[in-house]
Each structure stands twice: as C-alpha cells, then as structure tokens.
SENUSE-443425 format. One record per atom (N, C-alpha, C, O): x, y, z; atom name. Coordinates in nm, 4 decimals. Atoms other than C-alpha are relative to their C-alpha. Layout:
+----------+----------+----------+------+
!     east !    north !       up ! atom !
+----------+----------+----------+------+
!        X !        Y !        Z !   CA !
...
+----------+----------+----------+------+
***
This chain:
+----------+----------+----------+------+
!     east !    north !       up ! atom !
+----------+----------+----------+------+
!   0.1221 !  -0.0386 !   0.0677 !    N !
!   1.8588 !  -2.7280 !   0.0924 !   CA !
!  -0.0273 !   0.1486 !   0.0261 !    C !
!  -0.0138 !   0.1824 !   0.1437 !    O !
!  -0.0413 !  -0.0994 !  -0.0130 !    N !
!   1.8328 !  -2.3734 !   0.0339 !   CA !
!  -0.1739 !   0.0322 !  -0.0047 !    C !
!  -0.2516 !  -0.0276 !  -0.0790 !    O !
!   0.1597 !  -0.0614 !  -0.0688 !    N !
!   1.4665 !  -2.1872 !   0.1812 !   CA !
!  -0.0967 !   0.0794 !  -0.1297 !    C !
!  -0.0728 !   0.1925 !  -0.1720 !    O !
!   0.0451 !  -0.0600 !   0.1107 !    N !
!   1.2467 !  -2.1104 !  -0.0928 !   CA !
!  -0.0998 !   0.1318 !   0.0167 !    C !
!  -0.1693 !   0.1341 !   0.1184 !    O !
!   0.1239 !  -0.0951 !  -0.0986 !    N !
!   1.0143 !  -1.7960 !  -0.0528 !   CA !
!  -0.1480 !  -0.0514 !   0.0053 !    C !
!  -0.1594 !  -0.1400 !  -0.0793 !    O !
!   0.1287 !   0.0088 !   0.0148 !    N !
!   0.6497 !  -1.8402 !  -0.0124 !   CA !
!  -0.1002 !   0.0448 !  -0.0503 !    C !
!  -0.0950 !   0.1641 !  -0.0205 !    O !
!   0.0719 !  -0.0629 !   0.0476 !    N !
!   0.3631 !  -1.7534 !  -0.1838 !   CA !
!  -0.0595 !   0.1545 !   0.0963 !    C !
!  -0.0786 !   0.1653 !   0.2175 !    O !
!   0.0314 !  -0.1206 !  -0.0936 !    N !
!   0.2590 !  -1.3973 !  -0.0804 !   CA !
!   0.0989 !   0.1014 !   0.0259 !    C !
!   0.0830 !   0.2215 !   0.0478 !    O !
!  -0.1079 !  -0.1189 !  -0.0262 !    N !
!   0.5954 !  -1.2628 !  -0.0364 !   CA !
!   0.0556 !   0.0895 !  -0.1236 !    C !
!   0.0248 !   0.0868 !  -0.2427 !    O !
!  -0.0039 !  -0.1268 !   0.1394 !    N !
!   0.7268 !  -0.9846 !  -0.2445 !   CA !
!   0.1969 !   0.0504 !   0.0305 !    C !
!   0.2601 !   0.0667 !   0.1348 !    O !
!  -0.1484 !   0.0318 !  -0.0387 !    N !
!   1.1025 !  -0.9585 !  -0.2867 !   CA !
!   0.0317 !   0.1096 !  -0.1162 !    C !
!  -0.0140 !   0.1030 !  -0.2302 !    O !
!  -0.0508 !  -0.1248 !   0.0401 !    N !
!   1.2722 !  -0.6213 !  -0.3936 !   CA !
!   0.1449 !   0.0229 !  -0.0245 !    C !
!   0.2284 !   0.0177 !   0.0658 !    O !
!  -0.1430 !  -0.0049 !   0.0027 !    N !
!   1.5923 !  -0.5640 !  -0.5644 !   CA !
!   0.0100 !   0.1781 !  -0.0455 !    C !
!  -0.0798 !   0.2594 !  -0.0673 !    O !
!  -0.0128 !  -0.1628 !   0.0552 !    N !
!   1.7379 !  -0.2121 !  -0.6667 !   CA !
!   0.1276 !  -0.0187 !  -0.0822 !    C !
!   0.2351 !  -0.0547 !  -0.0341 !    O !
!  -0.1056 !   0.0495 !   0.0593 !    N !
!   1.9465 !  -0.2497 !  -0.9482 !   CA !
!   0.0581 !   0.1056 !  -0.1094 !    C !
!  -0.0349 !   0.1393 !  -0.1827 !    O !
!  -0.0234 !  -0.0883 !   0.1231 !    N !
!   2.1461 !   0.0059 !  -1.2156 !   CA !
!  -0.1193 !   0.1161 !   0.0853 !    C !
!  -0.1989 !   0.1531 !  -0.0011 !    O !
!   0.0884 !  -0.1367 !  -0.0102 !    N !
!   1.9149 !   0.3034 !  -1.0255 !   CA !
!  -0.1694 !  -0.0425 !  -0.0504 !    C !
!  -0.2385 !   0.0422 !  -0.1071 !    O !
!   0.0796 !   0.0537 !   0.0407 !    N !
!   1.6249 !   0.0976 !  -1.0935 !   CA !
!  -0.0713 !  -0.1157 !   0.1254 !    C !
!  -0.0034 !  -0.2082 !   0.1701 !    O !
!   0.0256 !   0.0872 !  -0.0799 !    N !
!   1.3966 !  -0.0823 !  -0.8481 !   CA !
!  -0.1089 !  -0.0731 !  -0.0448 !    C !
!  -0.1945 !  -0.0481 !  -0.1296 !    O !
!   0.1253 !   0.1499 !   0.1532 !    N !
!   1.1881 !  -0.4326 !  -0.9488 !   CA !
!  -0.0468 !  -0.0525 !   0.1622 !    C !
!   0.0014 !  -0.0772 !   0.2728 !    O !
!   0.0868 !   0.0978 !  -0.1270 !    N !
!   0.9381 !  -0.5800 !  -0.7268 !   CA !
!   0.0054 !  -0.1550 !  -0.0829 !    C !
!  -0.0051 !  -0.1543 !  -0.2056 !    O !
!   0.0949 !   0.0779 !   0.0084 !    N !
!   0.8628 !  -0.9225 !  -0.7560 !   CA !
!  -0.0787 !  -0.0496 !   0.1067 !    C !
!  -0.0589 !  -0.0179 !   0.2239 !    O !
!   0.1135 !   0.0488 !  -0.0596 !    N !
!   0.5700 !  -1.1084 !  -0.6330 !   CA !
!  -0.0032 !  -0.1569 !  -0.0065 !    C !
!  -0.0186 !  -0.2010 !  -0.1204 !    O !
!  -0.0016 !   0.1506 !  -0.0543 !    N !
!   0.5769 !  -1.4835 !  -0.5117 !   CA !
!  -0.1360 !  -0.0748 !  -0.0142 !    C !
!  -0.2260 !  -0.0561 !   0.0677 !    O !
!   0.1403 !   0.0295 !   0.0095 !    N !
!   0.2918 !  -1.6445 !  -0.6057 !   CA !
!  -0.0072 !  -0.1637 !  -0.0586 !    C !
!   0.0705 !  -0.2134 !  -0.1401 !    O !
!   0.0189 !   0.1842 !   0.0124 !    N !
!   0.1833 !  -2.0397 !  -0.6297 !   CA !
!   0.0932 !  -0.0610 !  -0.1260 !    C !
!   0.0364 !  -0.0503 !  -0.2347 !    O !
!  -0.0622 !   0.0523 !   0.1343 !    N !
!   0.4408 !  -2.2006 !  -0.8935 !   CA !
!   0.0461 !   0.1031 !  -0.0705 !    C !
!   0.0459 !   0.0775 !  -0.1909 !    O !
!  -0.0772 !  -0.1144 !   0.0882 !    N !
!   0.5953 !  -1.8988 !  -1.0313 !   CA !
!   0.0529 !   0.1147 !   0.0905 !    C !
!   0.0493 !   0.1265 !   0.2130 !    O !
!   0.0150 !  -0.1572 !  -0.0537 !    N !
!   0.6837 !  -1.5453 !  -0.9843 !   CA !
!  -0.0301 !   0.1382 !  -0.0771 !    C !
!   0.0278 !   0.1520 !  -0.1848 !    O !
!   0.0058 !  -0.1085 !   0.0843 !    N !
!   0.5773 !  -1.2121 !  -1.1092 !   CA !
!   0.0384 !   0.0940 !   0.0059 !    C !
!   0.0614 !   0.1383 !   0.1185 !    O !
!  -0.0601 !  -0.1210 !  -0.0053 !    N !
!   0.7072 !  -0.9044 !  -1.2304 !   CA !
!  -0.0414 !   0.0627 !  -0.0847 !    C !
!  -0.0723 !   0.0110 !  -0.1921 !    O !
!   0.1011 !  -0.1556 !   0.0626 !    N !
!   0.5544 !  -0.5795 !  -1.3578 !   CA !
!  -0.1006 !  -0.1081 !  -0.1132 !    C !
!  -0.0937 !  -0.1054 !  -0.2361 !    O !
!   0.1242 !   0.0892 !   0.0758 !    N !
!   0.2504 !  -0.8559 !  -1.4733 !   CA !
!   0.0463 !  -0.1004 !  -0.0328 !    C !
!  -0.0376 !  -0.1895 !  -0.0459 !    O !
!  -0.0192 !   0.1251 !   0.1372 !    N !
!   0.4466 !  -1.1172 !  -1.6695 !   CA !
!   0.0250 !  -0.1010 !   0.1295 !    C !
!   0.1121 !  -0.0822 !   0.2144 !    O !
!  -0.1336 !   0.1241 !  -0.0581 !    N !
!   0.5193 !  -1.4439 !  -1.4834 !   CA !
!   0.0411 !  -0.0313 !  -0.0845 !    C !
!   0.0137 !  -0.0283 !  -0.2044 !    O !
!  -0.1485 !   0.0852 !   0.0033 !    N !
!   0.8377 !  -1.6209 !  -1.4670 !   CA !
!  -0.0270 !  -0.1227 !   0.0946 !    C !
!  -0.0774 !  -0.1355 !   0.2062 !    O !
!  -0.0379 !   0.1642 !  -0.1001 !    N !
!   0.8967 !  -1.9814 !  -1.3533 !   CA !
!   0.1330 !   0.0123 !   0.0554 !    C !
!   0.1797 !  -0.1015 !   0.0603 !    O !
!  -0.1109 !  -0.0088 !  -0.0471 !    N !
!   1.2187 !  -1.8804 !  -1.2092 !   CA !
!   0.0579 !   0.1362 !   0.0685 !    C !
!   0.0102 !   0.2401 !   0.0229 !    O !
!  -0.0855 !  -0.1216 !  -0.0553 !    N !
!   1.4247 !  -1.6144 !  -1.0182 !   CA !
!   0.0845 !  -0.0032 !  -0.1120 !    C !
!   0.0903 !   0.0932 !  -0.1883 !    O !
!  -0.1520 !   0.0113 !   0.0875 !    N !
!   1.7149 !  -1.7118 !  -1.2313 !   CA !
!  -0.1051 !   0.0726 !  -0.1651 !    C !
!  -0.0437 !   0.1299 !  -0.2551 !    O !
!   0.0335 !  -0.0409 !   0.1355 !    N !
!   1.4904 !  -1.6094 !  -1.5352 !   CA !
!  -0.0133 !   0.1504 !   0.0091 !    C !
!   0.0265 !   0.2233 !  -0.0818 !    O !
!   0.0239 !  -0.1529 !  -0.0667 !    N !
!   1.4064 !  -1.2681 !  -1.3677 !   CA !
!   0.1368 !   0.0558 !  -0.0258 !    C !
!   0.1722 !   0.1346 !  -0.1136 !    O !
!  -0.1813 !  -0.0389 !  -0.0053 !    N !
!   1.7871 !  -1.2253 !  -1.3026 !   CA !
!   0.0261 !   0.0154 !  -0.1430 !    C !
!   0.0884 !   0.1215 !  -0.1456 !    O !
!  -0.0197 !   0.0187 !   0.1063 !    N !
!   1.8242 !  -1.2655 !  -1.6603 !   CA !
!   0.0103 !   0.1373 !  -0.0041 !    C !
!   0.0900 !   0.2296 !   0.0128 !    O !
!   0.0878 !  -0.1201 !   0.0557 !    N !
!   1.5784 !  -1.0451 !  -1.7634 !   CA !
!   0.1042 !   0.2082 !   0.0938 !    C !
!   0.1363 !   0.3181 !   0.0486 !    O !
!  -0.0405 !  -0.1285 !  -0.0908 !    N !
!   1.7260 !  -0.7504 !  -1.4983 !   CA !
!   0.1474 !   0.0590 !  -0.0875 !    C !
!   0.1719 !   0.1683 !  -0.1386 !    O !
!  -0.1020 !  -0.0400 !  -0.0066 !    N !
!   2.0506 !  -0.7701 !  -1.5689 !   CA !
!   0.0843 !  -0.0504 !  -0.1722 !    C !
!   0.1776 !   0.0196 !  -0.2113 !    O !
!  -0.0151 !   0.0341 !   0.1335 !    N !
!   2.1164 !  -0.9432 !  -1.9369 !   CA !
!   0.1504 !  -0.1023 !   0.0255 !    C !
!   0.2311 !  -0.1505 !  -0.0541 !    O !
!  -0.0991 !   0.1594 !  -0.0694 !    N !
!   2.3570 !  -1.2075 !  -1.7240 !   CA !
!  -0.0082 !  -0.0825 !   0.0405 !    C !
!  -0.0544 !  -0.0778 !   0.1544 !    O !
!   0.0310 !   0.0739 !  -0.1176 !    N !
!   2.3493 !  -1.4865 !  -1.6143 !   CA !
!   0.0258 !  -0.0134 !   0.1460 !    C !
!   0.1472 !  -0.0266 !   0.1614 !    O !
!   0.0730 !  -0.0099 !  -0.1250 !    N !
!   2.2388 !  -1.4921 !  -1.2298 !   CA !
!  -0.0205 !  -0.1323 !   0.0323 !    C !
!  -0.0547 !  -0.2073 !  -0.0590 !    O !
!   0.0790 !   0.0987 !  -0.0770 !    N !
!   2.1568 !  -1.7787 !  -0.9803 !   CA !
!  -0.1328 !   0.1869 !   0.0927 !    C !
!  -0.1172 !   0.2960 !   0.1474 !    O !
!   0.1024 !  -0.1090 !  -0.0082 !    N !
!   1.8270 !  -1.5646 !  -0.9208 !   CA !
!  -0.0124 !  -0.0048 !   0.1262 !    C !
!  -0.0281 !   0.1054 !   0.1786 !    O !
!   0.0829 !  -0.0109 !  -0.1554 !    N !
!   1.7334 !  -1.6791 !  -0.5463 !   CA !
!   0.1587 !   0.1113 !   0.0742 !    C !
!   0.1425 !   0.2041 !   0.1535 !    O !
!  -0.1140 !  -0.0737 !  -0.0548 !    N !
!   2.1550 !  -1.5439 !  -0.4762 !   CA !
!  -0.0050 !   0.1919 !  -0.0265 !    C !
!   0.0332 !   0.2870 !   0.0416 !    O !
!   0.0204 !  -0.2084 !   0.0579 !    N !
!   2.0532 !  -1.1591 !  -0.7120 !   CA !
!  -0.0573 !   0.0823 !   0.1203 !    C !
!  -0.0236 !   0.1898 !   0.1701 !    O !
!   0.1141 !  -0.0986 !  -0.0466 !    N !
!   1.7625 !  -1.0865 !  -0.5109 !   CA !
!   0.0623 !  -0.0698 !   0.1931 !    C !
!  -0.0062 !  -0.0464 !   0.2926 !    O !
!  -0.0520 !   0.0246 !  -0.1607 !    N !
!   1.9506 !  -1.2251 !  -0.1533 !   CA !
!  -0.0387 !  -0.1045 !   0.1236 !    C !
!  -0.0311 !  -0.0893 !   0.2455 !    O !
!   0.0552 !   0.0761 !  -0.0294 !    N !
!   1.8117 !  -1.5194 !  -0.0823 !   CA !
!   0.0773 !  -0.1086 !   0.0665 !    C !
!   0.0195 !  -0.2092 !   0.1077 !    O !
+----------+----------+----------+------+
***
C-alpha cells in the first residue's frame, strides 16, 4: 500500500525549466487554482504523457 500525502501538504515538481506547486487538499489536489482528483491527471496535464502521478512528483 503505497503512502498517500495528506491534506495540507504541498508537493513541488520542476519540470522542462518550469516549476508546479501542488496543494493537497481534502479529496483532491490543486494546481495554479483548478482541482484535480488525481496526481496522475496533473502528470498528464504537465507533461502531455501518461504518468503514474504519485511516481512524477516522487512519491
């Protein structure tokens, strides 16, 4: 079973010269405003590949 983050935490990738916060928050996550129900959807969004999202951001 792999450790999920918790609400509150804030998880930082730097990607292409480009750095993305997200934000952990009850049932989702957010990024520059929008939630996402997923890392893996984030990952998407970042990189235009598919991603296991909790593995992108180092989880």
């Amino acid at each position: 079973m792999r450790a999920q983050p918790l609400p509150g935490a804030r998880l930082i990738r730097d990607w292409n010269g480009h750095r993305y916060v997200v934000d952990v928050v009850e049932n989702r996550f957010v990024m520059d405003g929008k939630p996402y129900r997923s890392l893996t959807a984030i990952a998407l969004k970042i990189t235009g590949a598919k991603w296991s999202g909790p593995r992108f951001f180092g989880l």
